[in-house]
C-alpha positions in Angstrom: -9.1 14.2 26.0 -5.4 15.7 26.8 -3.9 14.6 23.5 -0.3 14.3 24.9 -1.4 11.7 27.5 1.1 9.0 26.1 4.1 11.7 26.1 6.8 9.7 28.3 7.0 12.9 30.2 3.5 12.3 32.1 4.6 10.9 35.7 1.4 9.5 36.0 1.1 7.3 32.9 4.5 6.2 32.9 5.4 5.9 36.2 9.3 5.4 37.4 10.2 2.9 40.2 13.2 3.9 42.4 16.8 2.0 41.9 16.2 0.8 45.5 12.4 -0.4 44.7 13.8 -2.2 41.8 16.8 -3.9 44.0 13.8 -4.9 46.2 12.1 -6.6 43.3 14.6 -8.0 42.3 14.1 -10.8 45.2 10.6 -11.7 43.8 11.3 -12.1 40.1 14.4 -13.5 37.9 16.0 -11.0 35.2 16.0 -12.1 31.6 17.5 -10.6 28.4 15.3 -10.0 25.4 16.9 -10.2 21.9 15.4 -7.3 19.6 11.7 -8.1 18.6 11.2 -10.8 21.7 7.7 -10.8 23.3 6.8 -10.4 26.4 3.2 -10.8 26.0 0.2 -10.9 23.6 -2.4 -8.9 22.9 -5.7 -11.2 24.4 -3.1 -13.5 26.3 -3.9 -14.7 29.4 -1.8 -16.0 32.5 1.0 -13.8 31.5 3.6 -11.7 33.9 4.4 -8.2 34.9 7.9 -6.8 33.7 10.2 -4.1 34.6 12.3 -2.1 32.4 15.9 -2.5 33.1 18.0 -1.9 30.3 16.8 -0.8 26.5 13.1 -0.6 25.7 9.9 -2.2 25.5 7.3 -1.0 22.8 3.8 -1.7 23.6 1.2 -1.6 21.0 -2.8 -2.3 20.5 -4.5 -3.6 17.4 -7.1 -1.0 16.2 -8.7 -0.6 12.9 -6.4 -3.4 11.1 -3.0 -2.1 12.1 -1.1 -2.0 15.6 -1.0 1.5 16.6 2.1 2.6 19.1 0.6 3.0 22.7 3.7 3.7 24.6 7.6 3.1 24.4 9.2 2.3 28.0 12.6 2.7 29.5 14.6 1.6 32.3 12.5 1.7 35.2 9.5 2.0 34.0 6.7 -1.0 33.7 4.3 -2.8 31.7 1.6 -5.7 32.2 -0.2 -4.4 35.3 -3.7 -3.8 33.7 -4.4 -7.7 33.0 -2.9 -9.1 35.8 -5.0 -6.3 38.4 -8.3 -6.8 36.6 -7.7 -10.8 36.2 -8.4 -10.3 32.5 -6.6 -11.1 29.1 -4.0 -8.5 28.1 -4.8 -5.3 26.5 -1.6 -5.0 24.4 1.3 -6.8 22.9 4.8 -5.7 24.5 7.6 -6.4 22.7 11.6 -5.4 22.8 12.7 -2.4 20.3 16.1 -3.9 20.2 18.7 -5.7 22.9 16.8 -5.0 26.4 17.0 -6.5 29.6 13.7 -6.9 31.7 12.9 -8.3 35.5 10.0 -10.9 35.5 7.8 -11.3 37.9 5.2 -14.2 37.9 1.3 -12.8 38.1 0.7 -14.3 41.3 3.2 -12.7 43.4 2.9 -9.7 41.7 -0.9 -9.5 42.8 0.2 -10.4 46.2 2.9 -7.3 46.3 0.6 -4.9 45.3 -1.9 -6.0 48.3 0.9 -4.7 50.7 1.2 -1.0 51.7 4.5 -0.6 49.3 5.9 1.9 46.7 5.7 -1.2 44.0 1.8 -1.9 44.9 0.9 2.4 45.2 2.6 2.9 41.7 1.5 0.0 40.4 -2.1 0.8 40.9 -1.9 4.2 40.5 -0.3 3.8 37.0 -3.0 0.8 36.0 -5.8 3.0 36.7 -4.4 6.0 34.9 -3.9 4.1 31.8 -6.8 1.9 31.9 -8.5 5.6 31.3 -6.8 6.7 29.0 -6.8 3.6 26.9 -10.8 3.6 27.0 -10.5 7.1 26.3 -8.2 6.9 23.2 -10.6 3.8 21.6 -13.4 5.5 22.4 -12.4 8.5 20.4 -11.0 6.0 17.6 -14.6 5.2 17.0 -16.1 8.3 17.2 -13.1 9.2 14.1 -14.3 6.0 12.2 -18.2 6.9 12.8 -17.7 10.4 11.7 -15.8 9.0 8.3 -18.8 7.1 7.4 -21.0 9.6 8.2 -19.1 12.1 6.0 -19.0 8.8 3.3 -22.5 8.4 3.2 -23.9 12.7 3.6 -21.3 13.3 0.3 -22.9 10.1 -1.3 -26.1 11.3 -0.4 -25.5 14.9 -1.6 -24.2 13.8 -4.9 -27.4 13.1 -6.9 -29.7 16.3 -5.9 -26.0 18.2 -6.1 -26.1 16.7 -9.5 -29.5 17.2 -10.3 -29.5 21.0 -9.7 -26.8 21.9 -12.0 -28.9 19.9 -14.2 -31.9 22.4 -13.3 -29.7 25.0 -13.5 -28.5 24.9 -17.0 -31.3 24.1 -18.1 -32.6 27.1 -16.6 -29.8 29.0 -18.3 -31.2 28.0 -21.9 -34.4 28.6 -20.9 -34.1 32.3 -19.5 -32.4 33.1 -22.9 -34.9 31.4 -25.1 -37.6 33.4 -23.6 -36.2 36.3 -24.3 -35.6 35.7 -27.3 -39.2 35.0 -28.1 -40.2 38.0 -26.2 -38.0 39.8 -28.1 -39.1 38.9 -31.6 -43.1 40.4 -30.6 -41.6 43.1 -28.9 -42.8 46.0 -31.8 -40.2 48.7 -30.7 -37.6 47.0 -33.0 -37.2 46.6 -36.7 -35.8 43.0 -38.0 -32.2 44.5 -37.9 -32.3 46.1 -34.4 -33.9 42.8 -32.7 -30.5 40.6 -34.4 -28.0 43.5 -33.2 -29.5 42.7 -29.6 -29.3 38.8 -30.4 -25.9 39.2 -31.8 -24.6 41.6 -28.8 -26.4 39.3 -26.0 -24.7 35.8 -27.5 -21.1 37.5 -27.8 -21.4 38.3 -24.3 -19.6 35.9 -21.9 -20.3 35.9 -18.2 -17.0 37.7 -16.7 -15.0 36.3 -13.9 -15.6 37.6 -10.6 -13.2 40.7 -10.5 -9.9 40.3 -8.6 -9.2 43.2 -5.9 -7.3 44.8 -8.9 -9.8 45.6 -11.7 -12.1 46.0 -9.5 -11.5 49.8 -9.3 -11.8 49.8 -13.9 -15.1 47.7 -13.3 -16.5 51.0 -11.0 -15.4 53.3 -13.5 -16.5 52.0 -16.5 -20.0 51.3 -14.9 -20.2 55.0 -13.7 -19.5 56.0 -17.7 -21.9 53.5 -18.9 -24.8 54.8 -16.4 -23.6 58.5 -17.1 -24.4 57.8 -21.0 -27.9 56.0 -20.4 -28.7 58.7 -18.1 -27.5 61.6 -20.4 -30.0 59.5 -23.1 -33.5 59.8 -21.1 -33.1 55.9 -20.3 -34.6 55.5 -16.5 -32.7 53.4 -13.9 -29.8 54.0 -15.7 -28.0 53.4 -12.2 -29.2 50.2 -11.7 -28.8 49.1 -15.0 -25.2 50.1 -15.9 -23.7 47.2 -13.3 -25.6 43.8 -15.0 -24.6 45.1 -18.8 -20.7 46.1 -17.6 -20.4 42.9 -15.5 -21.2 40.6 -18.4 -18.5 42.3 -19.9 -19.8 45.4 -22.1 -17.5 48.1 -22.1 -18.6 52.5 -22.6 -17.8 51.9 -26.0 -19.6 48.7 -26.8 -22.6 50.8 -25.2 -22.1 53.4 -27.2 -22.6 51.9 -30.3 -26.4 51.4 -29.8 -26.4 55.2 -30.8 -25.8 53.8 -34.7 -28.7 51.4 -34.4 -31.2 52.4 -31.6 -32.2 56.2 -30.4 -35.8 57.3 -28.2 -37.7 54.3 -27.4 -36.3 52.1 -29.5 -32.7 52.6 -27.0 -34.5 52.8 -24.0 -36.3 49.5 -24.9 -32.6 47.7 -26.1 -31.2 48.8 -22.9 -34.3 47.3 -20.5 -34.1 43.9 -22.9 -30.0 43.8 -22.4 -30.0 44.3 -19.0 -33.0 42.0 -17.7 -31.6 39.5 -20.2 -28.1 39.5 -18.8 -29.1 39.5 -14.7 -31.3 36.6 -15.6 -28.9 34.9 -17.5 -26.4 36.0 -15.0 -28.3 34.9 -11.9 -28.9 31.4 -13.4 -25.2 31.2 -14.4 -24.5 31.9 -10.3 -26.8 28.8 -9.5 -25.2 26.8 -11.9 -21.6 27.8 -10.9 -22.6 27.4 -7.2 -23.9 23.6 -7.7 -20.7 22.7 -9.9 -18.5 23.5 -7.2 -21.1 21.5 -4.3 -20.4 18.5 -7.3 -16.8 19.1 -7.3 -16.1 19.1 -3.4 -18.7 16.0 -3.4 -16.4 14.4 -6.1 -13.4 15.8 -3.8 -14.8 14.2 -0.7 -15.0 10.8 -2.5 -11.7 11.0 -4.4 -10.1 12.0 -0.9 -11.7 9.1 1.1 -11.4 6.5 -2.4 -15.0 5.5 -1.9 -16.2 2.3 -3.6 -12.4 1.7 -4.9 -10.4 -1.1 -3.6 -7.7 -0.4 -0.9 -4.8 -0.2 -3.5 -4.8 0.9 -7.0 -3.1 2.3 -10.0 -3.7 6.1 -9.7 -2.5 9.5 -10.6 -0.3 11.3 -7.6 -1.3 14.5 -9.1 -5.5 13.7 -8.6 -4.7 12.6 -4.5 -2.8 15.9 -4.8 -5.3 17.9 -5.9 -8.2 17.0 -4.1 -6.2 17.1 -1.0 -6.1 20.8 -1.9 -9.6 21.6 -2.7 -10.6 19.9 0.7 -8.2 22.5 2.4 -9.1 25.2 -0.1 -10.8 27.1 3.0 -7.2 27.0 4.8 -5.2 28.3 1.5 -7.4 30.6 0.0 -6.3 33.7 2.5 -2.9 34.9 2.9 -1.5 31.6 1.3 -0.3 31.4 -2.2 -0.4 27.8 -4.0 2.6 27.1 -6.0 1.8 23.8 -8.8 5.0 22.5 -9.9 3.7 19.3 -11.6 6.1 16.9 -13.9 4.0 16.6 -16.9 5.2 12.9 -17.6 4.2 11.6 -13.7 3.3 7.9 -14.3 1.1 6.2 -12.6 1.8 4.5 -9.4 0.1 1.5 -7.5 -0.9 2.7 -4.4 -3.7 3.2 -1.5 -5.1 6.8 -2.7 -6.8 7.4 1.1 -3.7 7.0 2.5 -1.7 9.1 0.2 -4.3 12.2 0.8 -3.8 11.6 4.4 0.0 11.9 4.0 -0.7 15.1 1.9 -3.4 16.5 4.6 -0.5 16.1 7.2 2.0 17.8 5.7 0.5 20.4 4.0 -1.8 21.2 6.9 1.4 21.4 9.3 2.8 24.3 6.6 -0.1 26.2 6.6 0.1 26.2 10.5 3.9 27.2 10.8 3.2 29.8 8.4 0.7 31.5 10.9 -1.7 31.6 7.3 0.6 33.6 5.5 3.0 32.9 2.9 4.3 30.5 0.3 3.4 26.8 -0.1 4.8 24.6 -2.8 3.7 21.4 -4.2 6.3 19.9 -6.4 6.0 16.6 -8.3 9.4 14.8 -9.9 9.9 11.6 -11.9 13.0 9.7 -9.8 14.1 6.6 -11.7 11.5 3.7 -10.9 9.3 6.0 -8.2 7.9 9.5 -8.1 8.7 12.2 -5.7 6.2 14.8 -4.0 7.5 18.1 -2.5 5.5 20.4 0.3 7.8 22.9 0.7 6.7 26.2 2.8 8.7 29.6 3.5 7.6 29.6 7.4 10.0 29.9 10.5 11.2 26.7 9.8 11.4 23.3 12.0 13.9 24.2 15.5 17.3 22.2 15.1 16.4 20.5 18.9 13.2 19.8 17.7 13.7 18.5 14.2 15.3 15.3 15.4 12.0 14.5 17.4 9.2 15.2 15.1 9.1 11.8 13.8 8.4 10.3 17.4 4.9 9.1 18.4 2.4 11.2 20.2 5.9 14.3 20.5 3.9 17.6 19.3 5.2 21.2 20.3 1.7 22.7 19.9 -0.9 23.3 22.7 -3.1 21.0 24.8 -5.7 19.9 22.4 -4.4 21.7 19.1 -1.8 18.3 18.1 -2.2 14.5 18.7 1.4 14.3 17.8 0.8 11.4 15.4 0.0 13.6 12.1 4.2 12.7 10.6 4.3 9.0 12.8 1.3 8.6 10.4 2.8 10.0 7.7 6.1 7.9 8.0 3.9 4.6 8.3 1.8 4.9 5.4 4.9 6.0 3.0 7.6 3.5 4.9 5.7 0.4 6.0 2.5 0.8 3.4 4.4 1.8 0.1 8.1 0.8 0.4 8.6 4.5 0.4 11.3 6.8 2.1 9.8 10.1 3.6 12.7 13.0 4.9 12.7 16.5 5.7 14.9 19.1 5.3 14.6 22.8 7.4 15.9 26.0 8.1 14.3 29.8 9.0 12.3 30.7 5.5 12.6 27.0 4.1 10.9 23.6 5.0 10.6 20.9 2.8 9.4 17.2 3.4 10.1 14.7 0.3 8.0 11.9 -0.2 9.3 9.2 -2.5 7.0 6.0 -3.8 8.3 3.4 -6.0 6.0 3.5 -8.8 5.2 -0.5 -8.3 5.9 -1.2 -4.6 7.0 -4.3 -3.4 4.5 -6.8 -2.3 4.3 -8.2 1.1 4.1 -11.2 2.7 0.2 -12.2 4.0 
C-alpha cells in the first residue's frame, strides 16, 4: 500500500472542484457556517448530505481499535460525504469543523441526481469516491493485519517463555554438573598426589569465565595464548595449540601457567594441563548455552514488558523499565555504529501511566534518530525530575530536522522518506499518546549535529471524563 495516500497532495484522493463548478453548485445546495467542532455527519449515520469546502476545514475521522484515527483534513474546495450517499449506505466517517468554516450543503438526493449527469461535479465526484473507498479498505485491512501480528507476537513470546525458561534451567544445571564430574574424575585420576589434585581444584574454581573480548584486547588475548602454547609445547605437553585458547580465555595468564612448573612436571603436567583444559571448554561451552537462553528469557521478558501483557491498560510504573526495554527490542539497530548514552535521574518516581503506549512513543523517537543518523553516531536518553512530572530526552547528533520541514512533522500522514519506508503517523502518534492520553506536552528542538524531542508526563495525570 502507498503509505502517503492520505497526503493532501494526492489529486486523486482529494480532489479540487473549480471556483466556477462551485458557483454552479451553489444553485443546488444552501451555504451554512460551522462553529469550530460542528458536525457534519456521523460515523454509521444514515440519510445524511454531501458538503463542500468553502472556507476553513473539515477533519474527517474513522473509529478503529478504540480511538478515532485522522483520515483526512480538507480545505476550500475540496469535498466530503460522497462514499455513503453513492453506495446508499451508512457513513464511513464522522466529519467535523477544525475551527470557524464555512461549507455548501447539498441534500443526498440531488446530489445523486448531479452525479448521473455528464458533469465535472458527478466525474470527480465518482472518481474521488472510488479512489478512497480503496484506500479506506486498504488502510483497515492493514490495521488488522498490525493487530493480528501483535497477538501473534503476544502469544509466540508467551509460548517461548517456559521452554526459554526451562533451558537455562538445563543449562545451569549442566554447568554444576560438568564440574562435579570432573571433579570426581579427578580425585581417581592416579597421576596426582592429594596436593596436586587441590591446586587443580583451587586454580579451576578461581577461574571466572571472561567476557567476550572487545576489538581492543583482543590483540593481548592472541599473544598471551601464543606464550602459553609456546610453554606447553617447550614442556612435551601434546596439542599444546589447541589447548592454550580454552585455559587463556577463562582467564589464565603465561604466568599463572607457569606456576604449574612448582607443583606438576612429566606426566603429572601433561595430565594437569589435559584436566584444565577439558574442564574449562566444558564448563565454558555450558556457560555459552546458559548465557545464550538468559538473553532468549530477557528479550521474552522484553517483548512482554514492551507490549504490558496481562497488565491493565494504565498503571504505576518506572519510566526508566519502558525505557529500557524499548532499547533491548531495538538492540539490533544500536549495537553497530551507534553509541547509547544513559543519563538516568536516580530519584525518577513513579508515574501512572499506559506502559505500551509509552514504549511506542520511545520506539518512534528513538527509531527516527537512529534513521537520521544514517546508523552512526550518538544517541542520548536523558531522564529529569520536573516539579510534579518527569521528563524523557532522545537527543541524537544527526543532520538535524530542516527549518521548512520542522514545522510539518507533527502533521498526520507528512513523512519526507520514501514510498513505503514512513507512514507519516510515527510523531502524530507520538503527540496523541503523550497530549491526549497522559496530559503531557511533547516539543522538539533541532539544528545540524543536535536533535532533541522532550517528553514531559505529570507524574499523576489528570483523569478524564467517561
Amino acid at each position: 500500500m502507498n503509505t502517503r495516500l492520505h497526503d493532501s497532495e494526492d489529486k486523486i484522493l482529494f480532489p479540487t472542484f473549480a471556483p466556477e463548478v462551485v458557483e454552479e453548485m451553489m444553485h443546488w445546495g444552501t451555504v451554512e457556517q460551522m462553529a469550530p467542532g460542528g458536525v457534519l455527519f456521523t460515523e454509521g449515520q444514515r440519510n445524511y448530505d454531501f458538503f463542500v469546502v468553502l472556507d476553513g476545514t473539515v477533519r474527517v475521522t474513522k473509529r478503529v481499535g478504540g480511538e478515532d484515527r485522522l483520515l483526512a483534513i480538507h480545505h476550500p474546495g475540496e469535498f466530503a460525504g460522497e462514499i455513503g450517499i453513492l453506495t446508499h449506505g451508512p457513513a464511513i466517517s464522522t466529519a467535523r469543523a477544525t475551527g470557524d468554516a464555512r461549507v455548501l450543503r447539498i441534500a443526498a438526493d440531488v446530489f445523486r441526481q448531479l452525479t448521473t449527469q455528464c458533469t465535472p461535479l458527478g466525474e470527480t465526484a465518482v472518481q474521488a469516491m472510488s479512489a478512497r473507498t480503496r484506500e479506506v479498505d486498504a488502510s483497515l485491512r492493514q490495521q488488522e493485519k498490525l493487530t493480528a501480528l501483535g497477538r501473534m507476537a503476544a502469544g509466540l513470546a508467551h509460548e517461548l517463555n517456559n521452554p526459554a525458561s526451562a533451558a537455562r534451567r538445563a543449562a545451569q544445571e549442566l554447568h554444576e554438573a560438568v564440574g562435579e564430574a570432573q571433579r570426581r574424575a579427578l580425585d581417581y585420576d592416579r597421576r596426582f598426589n592429594d596436593r596436586q589434585r587441590a591446586m587443580l581444584c583451587m586454580m579451576h574454581d578461581g577461574l571466572r569465565r571472561a567476557e567476550q573480548p572487545s576489538a581492543a584486547n583482543a590483540l593481548a588475548r592472541s599473544d598471551d595464548e601464543d606464550a602459553v602454547a609456546l610453554w606447553l609445547d617447550e614442556r612435551g605437553v601434546p596439542d599444546a595449540w589447541d589447548k592454550a585458547p580454552p585455559l587463556v580465555h577463562a582467564g589464565m595468564k603465561p604466568a599463572s601457567v607457569q606456576a604449574l612448573d612448582a607443583e606438576f612436571d612429566g606426566e603429572s603436567l601433561r595430565g594437569a594441563v589435559d584436566w584444565l583444559a577439558s574442564t574449562l571448554s566444558l564448563t565454558g561451552l555450558a556457560g555459552e548455552l546458559e548465557g545464550s537462553a538468559a538473553r532468549i528469557s530477557a528479550l521474552v521478558g522484553s517483548i512482554k514488558e514492551y507490549s504490558y501483557m496481562d497488565r491493565g491498560k494504565v498503571q504505576w510504573l518506572n519510566v526508566h523499565d519502558t525505557l529500557e526495554s524499548t532499547l533491548r527490542i531495538l538492540n539490533h539497530k544500536l549495537r553497530d555504529g551507534i553509541t547509547l548514552h544513559r543519563e538516568f535521574a536516580p530519584d525518577l518516581p513513579l508515574i501512572c501511566a499506559s506502559g505500551s503506549e509509552l514504549n511506542q512513543v520511545w520506539t518512534n523517537l528513538i527509531d527516527n534518530a537512529v534513521q537520521a543518523m544514517a546508523g552512526r553516531g550518538n544517541l542520548w536518553v536523558r531522564t529529569v525530575r520536573d516539579g510534579d512530572a518527569v521528563r524523557v530526552e532522545i537527543e541524537d547528533d544527526g543532520p538535524g530536522i530542516p527549518a521548512d520541514v520542522l514545522p510539518r512533522i507533527w502533521e498526520p500522514f507528512f513523512t519526507t522518506k520514501g514510498v513505503g519506508e514512513g507512514t507519516g503517523l510515527g510523531l502524530d502518534i507520538a503527540r496523541r499518546i503523550v497530549e491526549r492520553g497522559h496530559g503531557g506536552d511533547i516539543r522538539v528542538s533541532s539544528r545540524p549535529g543536535h536533535t532533541r524531542f522532550s517528553i514531559t508526563l505529570l507524574i499523576e495525570p489528570p483523569k478524564h471524563d467517561a
